[in-house]
N, C-alpha and C positions, 0 to 999 in steps of 0.2 A: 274878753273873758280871761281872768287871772291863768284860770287851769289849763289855758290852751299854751303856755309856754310850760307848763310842766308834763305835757303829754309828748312820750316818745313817738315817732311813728316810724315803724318798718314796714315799707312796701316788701313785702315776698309772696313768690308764688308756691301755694302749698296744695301735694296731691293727698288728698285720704284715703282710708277702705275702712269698713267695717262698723257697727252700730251697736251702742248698749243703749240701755235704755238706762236712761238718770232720773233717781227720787225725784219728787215735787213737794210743794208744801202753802203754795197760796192757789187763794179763786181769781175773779176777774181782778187785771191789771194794765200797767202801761200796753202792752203788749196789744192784748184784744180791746183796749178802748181803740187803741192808733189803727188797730188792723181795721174795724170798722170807720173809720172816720177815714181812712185810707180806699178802703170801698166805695164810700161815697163823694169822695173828692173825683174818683175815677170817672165817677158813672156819669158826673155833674160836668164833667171838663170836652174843650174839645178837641185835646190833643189827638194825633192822629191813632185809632182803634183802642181810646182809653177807658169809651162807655161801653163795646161792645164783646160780651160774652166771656167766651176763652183767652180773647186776648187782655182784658182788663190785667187778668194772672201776671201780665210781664211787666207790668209798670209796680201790680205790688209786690214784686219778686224786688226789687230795688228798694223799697220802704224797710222788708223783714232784715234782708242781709245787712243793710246798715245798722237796723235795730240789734241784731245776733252778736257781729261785729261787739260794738260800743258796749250792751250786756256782759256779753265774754271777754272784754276784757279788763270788768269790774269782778264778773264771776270767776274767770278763768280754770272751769272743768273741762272744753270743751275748745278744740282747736278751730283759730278764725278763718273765717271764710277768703282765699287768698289775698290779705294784709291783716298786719297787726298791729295793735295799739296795747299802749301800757300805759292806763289811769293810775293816777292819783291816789296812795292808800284816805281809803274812804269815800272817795267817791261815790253818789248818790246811783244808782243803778234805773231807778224809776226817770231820774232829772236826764240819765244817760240815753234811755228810751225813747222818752219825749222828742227832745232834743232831735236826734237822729232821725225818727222820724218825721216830726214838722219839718226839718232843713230837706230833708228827701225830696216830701212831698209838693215841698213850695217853689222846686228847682225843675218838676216834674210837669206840677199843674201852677205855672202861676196865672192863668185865668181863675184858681179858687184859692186867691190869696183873702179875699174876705173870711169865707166859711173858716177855713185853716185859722187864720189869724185868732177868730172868735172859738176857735176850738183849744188853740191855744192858749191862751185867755184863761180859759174855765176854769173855774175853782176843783171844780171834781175831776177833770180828766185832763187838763194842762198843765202846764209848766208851774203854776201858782199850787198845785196841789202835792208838792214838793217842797219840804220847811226850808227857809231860808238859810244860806251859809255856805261855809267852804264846801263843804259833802255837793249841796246843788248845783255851787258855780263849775267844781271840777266834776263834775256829770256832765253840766251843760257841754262842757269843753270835750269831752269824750265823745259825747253823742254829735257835735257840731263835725269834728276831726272826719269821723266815722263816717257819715253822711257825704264831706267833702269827697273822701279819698275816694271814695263806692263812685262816685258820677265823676271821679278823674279817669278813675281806674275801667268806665263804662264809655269813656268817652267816645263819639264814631264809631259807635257800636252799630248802628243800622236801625234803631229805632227811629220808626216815624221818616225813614227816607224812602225817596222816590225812586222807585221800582217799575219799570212797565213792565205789563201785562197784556197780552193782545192774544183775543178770542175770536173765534168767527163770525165773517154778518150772518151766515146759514147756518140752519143746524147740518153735525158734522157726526155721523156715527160714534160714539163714544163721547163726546166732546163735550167740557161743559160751554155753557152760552148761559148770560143773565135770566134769568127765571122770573117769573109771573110771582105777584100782579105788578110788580114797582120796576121791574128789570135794572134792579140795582147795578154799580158798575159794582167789579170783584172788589171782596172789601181786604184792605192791609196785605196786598203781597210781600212787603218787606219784611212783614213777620218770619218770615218763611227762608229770607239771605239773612237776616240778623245775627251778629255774633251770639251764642249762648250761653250760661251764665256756669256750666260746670262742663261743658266740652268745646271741642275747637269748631265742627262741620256743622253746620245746621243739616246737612243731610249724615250722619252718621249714622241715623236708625232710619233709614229709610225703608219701608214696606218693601217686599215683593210686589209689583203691578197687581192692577185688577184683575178680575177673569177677563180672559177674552170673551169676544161678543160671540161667539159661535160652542159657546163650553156649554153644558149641563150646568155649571155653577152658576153661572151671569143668567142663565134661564128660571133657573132653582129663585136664585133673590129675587128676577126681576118680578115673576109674577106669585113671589109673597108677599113683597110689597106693593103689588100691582091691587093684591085683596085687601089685606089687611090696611095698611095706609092711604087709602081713596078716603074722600072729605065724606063722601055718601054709603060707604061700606054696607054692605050687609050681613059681613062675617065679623068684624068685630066688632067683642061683647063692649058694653058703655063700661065698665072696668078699665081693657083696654083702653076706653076713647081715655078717660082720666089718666090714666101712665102715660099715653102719650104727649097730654095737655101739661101734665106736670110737670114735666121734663123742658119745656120749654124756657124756664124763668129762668134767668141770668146767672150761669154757671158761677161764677166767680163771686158773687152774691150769695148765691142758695150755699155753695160749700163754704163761706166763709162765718155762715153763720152755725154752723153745723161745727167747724173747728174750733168757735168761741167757746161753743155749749160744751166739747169735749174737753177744754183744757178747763173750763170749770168743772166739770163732772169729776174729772180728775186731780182735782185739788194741785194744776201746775205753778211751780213757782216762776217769776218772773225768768231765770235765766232759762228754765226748761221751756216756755211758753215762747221765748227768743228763737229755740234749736228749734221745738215745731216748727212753727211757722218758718221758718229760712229753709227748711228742709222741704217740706209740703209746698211750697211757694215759687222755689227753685226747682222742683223737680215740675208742678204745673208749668210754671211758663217754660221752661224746655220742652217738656211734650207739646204743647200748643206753638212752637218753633219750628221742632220735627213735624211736626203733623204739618206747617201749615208750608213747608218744603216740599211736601211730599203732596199735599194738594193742588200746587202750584206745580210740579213735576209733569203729575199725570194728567191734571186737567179733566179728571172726568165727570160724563154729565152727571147731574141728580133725577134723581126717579120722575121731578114732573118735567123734565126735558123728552126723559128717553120713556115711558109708558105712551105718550101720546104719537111717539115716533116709533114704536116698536116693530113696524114694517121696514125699516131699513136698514135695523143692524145684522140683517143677513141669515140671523137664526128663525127657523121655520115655529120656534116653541114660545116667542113673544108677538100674542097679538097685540099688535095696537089697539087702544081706546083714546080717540082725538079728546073726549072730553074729559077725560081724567084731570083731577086737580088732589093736591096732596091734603091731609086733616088741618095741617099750620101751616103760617106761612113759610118758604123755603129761604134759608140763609144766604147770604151771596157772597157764596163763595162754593170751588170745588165742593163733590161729593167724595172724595176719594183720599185718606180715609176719615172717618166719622172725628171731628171736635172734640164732641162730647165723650166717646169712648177714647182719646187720648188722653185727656183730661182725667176724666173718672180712674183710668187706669193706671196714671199715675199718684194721682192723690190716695186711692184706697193701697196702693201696696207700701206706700211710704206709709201710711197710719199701721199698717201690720207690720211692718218693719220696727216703726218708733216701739210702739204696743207689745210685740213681740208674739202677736196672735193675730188671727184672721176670724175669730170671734168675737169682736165686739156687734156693740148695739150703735148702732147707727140710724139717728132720728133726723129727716130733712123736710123742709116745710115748703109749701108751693104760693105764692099769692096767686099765680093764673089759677089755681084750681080750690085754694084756699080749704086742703088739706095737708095733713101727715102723716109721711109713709116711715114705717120703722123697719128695719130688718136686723136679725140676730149675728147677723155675719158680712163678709166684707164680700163675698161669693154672690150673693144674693142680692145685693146693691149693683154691682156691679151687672149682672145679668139683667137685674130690671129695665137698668138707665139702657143696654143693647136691643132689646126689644121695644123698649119707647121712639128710639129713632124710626125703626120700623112702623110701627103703631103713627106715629107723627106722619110718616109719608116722608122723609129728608132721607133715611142711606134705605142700602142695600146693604143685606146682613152681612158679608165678607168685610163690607166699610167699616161695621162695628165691632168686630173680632181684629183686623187689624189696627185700626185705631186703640183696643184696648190694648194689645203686645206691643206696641209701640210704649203705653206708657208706661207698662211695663218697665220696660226696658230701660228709660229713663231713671226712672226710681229705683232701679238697680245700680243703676252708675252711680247715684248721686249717695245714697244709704253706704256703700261701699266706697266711697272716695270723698267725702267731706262731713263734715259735722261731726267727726270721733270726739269721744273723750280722751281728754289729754294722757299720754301715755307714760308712767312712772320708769324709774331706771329699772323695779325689778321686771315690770312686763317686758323691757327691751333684752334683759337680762332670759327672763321665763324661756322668749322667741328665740334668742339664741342656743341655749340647751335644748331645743325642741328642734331645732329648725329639722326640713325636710319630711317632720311626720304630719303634717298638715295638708290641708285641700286648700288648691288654687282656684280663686272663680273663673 
């Protein structure tokens, strides 16, 4: 490509803080066509934890940042994700997007070098949908650069390596063991030593431990979900059985489609729909990092390990029931802490963060249940999806409160250390004549 000798590249590393929110001005684009086609290259591939769930999030955390990247620095409001590129005046931003993502994705999954290829192809959502000329070839060259340096700069990261993991033959008080009915082995512990994509430790936001097995706390969860979560319940309403059902469909799927509908709803334009997503993306697949270190840490069992064993953790306030079995099937992996409330808890405070409110509308669709749940607030989402683990029979309600502060936390780091808009001499100037009357996070 012509434009790949006229593109500067500076590798540097760059710390951020802080978040505005930047105008928009288009509907769907490069951006949400790739993010979807990016989702199903995942789900379809079988790289190692690329179909399943939370972890899908880390493979398209490498897709957006590329995309952000190559965007921003045809846009350049907003500073790149650690390295920087200097396009082409005029370069095509759309040709930039594409670009970046297909090389991403084809480096990621090349068992879905068909699909990809034919996606890229497409008249409406490929490379071809992009007028011919200098503008597209020096796009292509931005996005191709972009794409390279991200999986240089990722390189022996820890994805997809081998990790052992060794669990008991016996059940062991607290401890998890592969679970009924498939007794999967644990799925992707390397998730969990992986480098992460905006801090150094994969263990940095580690939980406090679970409750101990002898606490009123570990007693409190065990037999709420002891009721509530049995496959045969008699206390939970069919409402609940539906929130718990719902919550099952593939996290990284169900939210992705959720943050199309929002950057349409929102009329984002192509570089602001670049910052979401690299933002939301980056902060998921670090929470689902964190969480899954911290899973791998504690090792602890899941509710249909310990209900049917609930004579040996020593506390007199869990009876055992041998035949208990949970409402879905149970994941394999740790219970300790919840997935899904890492996840959720990152993605919902990054959207309040971008947004600059925690009242939005938030619409998410289920195919297992083949409804839609809407909520007024980001509070109320977040509460639901904690209570449907419950409801499902998979945590104990501590697992979902920590799993949500965790991703919290995450999306703290991340909203306050990368993705700023770029900063003029008089804001550096403003902070200076200011300095000292300010709050430190």
């Amino acid at each position: 490509m012509n434009g790949l000798k006229r593109i500067l590249i500076v590798a540097t590393l760059l710390i951020s803080s802080n978040l505005l929110l930047a105008p928009w001005a288009t509907a769907q684009n490069a951006v949400t066509n790739w993010n979807n086609i990016a989702i199903t290259a995942a789900r379809a591939s079988k790289a190692p934890g690329a179909a399943s769930g939370s972890t899908t999030a880390i493979y398209i955390a490498y897709v957006e940042l590329a995309v952000y990247n190559a965007v921003n620095a045809i846009d350049g409001r907003f500073e790149p994700y650690k390295y920087s590129l200097t396009a082409p005046a005029g370069a095509s931003a759309d040709a930039a997007a594409i670009e970046a993502a297909y090389q991403t994705l084809i480096r990621l999954f090349p068992d879905q070098k068909q699909y990809l290829d034919t996606q890229y192809g497409d008249p409406l959502v490929g490379i071809a949908s992009t007028p011919n000329g200098p503008a597209k070839t020096d796009g292509e060259g931005v996005g191709f650069v972009s794409a390279s340096t991200l999986l240089t700069l990722r390189a022996n990261d820890g994805r997809g390596a081998n990790v052992p993991y060794t669990f008991p033959s016996i059940i062991v008080p607290g401890v998890w063991i592969p679970t009924p009915p498939g007794f999967l082995a644990p799925a992707t512990p390397w998730a969990g030593q992986m480098q992460p994509f905006t801090f150094d430790d994969p263990g940095q936001f580690l939980p406090e431990p679970p409750p101990d097995l002898s606490s009123q706390t570990w007693a409190d969860d065990y037999n709420q979900v002891k009721a509530l979560g049995a496959k045969d319940s008699t206390v939970r309403t069919p409402e609940q059985t539906e929130i718990g059902l719902f919550w099952t469909e593939h996290s990284t799927a169900q939210y992705g489609r959720m943050l199309r509908a929002k950057a349409v709803e929102f009329n984002l334009s192509l570089a602001d729909s670049a910052r979401l997503f690299a933002m939301i993306y980056a902060a998921s697949a670090d929470a689902t990092i964190g969480c899954w270190n911290a899973k791998y840490h504690y090792s602890f069992w899941r509710p249909v390990t310990a209900i049917p064993n609930g004579d040996i953790d020593g506390n007199p306030e869990t009876a055992a029931d041998p035949a208990w079995t949970a409402l879905a099937t149970t994941p394999n992996h740790p219970e300790y802490p919840s997935a899904h409330g890492c996840t959720t808890g990152a993605v919902a405070d990054t959207l309040k963060s971008y947004f600059g409110t925690p009242n939005l509308e938030i619409s998410l669709y289920s195919p297992v249940t083949n409804t839609t749940h809407t909520f007024t607030n980001i509070r109320d989402w977040q509460n639901e999806v904690g209570y449907a683990r419950i409801y499902a029979g998979f945590h104990h309600r501590n697992s979902v409160v920590q799993g949500l502060t965790l991703g919290h936390r995450v999306a703290h780091h991340v909203v306050h250390h990368y993705f700023r808009p770029v900063r003029s001499e008089h804001d550096h100037d403003r902070d200076e004549n200011h300095s000292g009357n300010g709050l430190e996070d």
